[in-house]
The first five atom37 places (N, CA, C, CB, O) and aatype in JSON, in Angstrom:
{
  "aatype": [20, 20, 20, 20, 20, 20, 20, 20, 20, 20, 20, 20, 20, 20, 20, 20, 20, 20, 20, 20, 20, 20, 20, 20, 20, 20, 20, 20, 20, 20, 20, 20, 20, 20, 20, 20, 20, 20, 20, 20, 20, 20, 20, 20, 20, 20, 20, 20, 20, 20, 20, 20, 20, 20, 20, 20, 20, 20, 20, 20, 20, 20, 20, 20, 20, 20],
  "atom_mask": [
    [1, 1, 1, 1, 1],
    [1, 1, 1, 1, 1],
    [1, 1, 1, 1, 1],
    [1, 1, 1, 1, 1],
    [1, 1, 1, 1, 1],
    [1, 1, 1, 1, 1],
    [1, 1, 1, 1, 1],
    [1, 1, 1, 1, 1],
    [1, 1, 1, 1, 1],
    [1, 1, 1, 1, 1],
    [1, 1, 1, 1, 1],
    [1, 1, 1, 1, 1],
    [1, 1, 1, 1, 1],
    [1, 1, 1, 1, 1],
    [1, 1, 1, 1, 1],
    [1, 1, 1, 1, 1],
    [1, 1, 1, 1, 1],
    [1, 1, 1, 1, 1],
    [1, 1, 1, 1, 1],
    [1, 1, 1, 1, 1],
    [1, 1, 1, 1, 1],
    [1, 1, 1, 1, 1],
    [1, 1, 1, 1, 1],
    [1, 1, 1, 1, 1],
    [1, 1, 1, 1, 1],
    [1, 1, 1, 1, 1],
    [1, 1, 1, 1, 1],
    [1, 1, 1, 1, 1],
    [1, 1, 1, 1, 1],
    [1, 1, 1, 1, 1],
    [1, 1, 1, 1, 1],
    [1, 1, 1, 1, 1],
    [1, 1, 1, 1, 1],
    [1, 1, 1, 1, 1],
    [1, 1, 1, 1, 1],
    [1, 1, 1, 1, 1],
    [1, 1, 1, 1, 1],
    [1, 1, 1, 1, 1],
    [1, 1, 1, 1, 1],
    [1, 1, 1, 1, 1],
    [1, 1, 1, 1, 1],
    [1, 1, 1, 1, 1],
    [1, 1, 1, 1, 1],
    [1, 1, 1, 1, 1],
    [1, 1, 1, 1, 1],
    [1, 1, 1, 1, 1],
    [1, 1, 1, 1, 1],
    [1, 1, 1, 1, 1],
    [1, 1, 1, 1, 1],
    [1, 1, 1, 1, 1],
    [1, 1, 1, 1, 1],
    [1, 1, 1, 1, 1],
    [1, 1, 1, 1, 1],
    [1, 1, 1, 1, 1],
    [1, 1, 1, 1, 1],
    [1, 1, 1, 1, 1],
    [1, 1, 1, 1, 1],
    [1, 1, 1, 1, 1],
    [1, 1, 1, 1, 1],
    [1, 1, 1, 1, 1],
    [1, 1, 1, 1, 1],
    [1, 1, 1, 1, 1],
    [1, 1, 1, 1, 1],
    [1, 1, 1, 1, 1],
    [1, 1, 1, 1, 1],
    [1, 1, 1, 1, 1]
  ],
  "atom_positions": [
    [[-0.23, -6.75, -14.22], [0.14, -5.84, -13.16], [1.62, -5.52, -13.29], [-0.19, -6.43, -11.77], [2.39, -6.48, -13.25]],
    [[2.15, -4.24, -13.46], [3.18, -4.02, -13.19], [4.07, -4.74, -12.17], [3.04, -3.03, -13.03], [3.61, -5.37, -11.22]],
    [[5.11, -4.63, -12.38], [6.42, -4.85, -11.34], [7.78, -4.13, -11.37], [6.87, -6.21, -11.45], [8.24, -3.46, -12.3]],
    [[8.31, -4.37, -10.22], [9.49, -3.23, -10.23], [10.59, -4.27, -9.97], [9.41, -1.82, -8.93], [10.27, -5.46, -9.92]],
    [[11.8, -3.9, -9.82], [13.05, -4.73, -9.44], [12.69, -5.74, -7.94], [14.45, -3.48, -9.12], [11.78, -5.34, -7.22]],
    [[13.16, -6.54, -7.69], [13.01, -7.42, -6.28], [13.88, -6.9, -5.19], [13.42, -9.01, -6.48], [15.11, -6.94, -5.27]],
    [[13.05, -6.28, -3.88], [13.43, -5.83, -2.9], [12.89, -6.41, -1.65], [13.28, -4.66, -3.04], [12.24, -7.45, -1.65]],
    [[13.22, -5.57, -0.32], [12.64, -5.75, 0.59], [11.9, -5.06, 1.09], [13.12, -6.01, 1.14], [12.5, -4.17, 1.69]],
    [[10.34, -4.96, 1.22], [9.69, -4.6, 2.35], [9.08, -4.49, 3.64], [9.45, -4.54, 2.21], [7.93, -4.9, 3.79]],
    [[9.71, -4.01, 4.55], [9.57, -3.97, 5.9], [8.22, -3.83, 6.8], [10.3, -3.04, 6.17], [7.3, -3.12, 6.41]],
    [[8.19, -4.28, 7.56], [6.83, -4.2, 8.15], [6.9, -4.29, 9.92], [5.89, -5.53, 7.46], [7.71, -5.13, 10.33]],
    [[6.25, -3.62, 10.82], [6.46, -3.91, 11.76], [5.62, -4.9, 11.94], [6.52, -3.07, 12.45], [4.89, -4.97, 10.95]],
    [[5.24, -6.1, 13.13], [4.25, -7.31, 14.14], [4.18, -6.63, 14.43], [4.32, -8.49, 14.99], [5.14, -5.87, 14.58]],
    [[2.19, -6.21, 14.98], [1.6, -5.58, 15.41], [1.48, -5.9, 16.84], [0.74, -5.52, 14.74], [1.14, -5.08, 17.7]],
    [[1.8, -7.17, 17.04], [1.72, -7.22, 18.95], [2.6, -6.9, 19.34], [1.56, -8.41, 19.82], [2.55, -6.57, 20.52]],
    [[4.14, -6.79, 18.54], [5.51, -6.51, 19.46], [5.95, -5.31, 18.53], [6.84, -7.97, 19.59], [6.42, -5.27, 17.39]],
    [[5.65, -4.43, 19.38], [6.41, -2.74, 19.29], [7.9, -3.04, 19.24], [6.1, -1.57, 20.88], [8.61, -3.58, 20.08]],
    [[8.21, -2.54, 18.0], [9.64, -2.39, 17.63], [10.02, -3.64, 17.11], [10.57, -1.97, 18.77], [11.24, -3.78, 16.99]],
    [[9.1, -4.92, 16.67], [9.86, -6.08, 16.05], [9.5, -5.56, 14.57], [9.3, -7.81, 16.52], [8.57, -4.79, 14.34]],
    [[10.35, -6.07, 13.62], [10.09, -5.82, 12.47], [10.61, -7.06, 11.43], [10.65, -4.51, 12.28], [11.65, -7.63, 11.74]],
    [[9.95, -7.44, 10.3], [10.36, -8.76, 9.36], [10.42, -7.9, 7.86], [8.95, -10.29, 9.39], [9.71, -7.1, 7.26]],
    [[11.47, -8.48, 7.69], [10.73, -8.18, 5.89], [10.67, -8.91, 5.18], [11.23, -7.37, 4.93], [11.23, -9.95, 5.52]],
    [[10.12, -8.93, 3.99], [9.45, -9.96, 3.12], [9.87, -9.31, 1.76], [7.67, -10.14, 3.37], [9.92, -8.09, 1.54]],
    [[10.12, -10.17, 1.01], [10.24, -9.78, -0.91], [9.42, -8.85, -1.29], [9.79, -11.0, -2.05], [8.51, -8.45, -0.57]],
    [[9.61, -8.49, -2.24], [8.72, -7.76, -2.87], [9.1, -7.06, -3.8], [8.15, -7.1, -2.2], [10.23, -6.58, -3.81]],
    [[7.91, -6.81, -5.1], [8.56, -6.06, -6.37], [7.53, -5.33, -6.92], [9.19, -7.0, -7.52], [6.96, -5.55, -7.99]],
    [[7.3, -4.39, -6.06], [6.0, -3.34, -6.6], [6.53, -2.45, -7.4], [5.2, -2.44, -5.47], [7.58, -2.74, -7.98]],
    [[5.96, -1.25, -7.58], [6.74, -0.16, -8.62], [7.48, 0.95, -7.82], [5.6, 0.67, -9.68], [7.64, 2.04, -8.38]],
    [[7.79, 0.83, -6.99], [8.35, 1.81, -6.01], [10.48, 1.01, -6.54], [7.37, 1.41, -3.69], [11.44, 1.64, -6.99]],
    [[10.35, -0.5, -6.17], [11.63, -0.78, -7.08], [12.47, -0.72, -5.97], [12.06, 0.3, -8.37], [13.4, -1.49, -6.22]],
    [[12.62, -0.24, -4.91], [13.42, -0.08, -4.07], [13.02, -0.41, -2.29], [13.76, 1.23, -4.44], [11.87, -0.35, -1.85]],
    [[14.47, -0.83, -1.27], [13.56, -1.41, 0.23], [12.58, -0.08, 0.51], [14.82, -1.74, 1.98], [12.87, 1.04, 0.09]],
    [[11.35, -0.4, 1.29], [11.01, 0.68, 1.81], [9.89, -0.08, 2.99], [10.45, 1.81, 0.61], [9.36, -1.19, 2.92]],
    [[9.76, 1.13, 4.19], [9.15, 0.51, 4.9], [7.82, 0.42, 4.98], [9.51, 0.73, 5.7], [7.39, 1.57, 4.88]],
    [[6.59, -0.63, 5.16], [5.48, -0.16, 4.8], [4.59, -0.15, 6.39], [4.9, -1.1, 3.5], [4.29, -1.18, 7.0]],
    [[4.29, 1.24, 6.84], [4.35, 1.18, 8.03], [3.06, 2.59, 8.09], [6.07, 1.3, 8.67], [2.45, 2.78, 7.03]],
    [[2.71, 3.49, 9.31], [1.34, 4.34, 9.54], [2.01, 5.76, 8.99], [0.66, 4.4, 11.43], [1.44, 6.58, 8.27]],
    [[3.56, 5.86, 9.6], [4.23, 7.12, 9.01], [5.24, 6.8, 7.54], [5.25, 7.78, 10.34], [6.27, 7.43, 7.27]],
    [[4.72, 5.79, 6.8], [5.5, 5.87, 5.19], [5.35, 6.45, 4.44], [5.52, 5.12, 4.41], [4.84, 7.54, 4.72]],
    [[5.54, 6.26, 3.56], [5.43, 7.17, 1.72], [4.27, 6.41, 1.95], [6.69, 6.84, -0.12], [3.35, 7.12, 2.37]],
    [[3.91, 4.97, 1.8], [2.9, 3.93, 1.44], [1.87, 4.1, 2.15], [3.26, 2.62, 1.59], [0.94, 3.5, 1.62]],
    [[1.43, 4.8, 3.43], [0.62, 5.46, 4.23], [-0.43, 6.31, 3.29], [1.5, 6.32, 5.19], [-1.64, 6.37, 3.48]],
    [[0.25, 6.89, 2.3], [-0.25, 8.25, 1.68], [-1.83, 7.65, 0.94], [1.13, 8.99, 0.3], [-2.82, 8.33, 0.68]],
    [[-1.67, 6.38, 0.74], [-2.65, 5.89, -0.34], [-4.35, 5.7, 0.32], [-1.98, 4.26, -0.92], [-4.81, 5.51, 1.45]],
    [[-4.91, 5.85, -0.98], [-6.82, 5.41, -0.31], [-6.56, 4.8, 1.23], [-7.89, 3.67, -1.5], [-5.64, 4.21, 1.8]],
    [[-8.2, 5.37, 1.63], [-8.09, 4.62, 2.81], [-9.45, 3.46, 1.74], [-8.55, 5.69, 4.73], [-9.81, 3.91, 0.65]],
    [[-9.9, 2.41, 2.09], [-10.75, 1.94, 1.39], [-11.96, 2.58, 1.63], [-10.77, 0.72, 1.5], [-12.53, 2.78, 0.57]],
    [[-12.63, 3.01, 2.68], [-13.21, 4.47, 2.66], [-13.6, 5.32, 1.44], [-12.29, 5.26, 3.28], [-14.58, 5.39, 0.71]],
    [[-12.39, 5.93, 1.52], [-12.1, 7.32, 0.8], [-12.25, 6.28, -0.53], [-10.34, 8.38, 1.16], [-13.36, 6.47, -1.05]],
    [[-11.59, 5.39, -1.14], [-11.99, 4.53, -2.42], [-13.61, 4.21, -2.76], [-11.27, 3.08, -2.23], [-14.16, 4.04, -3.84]],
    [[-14.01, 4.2, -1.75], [-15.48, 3.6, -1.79], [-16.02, 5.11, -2.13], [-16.18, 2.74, -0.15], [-16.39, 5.41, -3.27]],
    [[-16.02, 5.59, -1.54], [-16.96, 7.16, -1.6], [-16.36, 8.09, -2.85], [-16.7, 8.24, 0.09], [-16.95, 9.12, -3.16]],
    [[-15.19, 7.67, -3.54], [-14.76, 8.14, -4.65], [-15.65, 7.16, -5.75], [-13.1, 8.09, -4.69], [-15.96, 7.63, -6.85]],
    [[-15.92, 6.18, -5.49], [-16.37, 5.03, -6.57], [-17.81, 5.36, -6.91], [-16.28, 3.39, -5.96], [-18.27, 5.34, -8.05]],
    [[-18.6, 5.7, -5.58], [-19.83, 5.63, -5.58], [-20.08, 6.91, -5.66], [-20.4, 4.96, -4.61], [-21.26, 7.18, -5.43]],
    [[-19.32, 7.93, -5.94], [-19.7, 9.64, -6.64], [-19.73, 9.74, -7.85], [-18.75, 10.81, -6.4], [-20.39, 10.55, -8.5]],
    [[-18.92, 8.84, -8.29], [-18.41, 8.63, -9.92], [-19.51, 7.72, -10.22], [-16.69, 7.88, -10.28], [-19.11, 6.72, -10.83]],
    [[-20.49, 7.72, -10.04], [-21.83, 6.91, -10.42], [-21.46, 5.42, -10.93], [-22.7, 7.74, -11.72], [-21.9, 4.86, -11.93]],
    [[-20.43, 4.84, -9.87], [-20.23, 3.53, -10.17], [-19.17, 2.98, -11.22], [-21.39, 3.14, -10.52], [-18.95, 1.83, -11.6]],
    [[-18.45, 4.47, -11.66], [-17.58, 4.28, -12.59], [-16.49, 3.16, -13.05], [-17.12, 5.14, -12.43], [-15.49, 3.7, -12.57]],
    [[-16.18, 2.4, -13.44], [-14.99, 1.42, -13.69], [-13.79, 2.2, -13.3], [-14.86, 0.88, -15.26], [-13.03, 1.98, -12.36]],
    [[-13.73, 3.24, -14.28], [-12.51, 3.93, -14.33], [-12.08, 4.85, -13.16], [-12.56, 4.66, -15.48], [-10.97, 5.38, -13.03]],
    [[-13.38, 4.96, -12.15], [-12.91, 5.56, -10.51], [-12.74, 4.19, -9.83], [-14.29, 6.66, -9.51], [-12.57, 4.46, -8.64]],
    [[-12.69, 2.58, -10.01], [-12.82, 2.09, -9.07], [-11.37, 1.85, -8.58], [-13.67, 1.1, -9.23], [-10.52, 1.41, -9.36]],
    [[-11.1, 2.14, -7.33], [-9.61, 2.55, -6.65], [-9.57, 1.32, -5.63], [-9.51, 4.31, -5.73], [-8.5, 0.85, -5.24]],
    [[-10.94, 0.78, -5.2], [-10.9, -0.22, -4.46], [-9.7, -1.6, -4.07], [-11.89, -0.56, -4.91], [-10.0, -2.47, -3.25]]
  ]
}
């Protein structure tokens, strides 16, 4: 699996509106970012939309997004 430089990603606690922690992290993005409902990181599959892409592609390996 890829990796990117070691940063921070942010996250809000879902019981307390407006608390936020961040945690390490070194995905390919490489830089802090927040991972939250309005992010860049928002944009991706819902597992849904992965599933119903997988199972159009007649079970494909190479569609599985899951």
């Amino acid at each position: 699996m890829p990796t990117g430089p070691k940063h921070q990603k942010i996250s809000e606690i879902d019981d307390e509106p407006g608390v936020f922690y961040g945690e390490d992290c070194r995905c390919t993005i490489g830089e802090d970012h927040y991972d939250g409902d309005d992010s860049a990181l928002s944009n991706y599959l819902s597992e849904s939309d992965a599933e119903d892409i997988w199972l159009s592609s007649g079970m494909d390996e190479d569609y599985d997004f899951r």
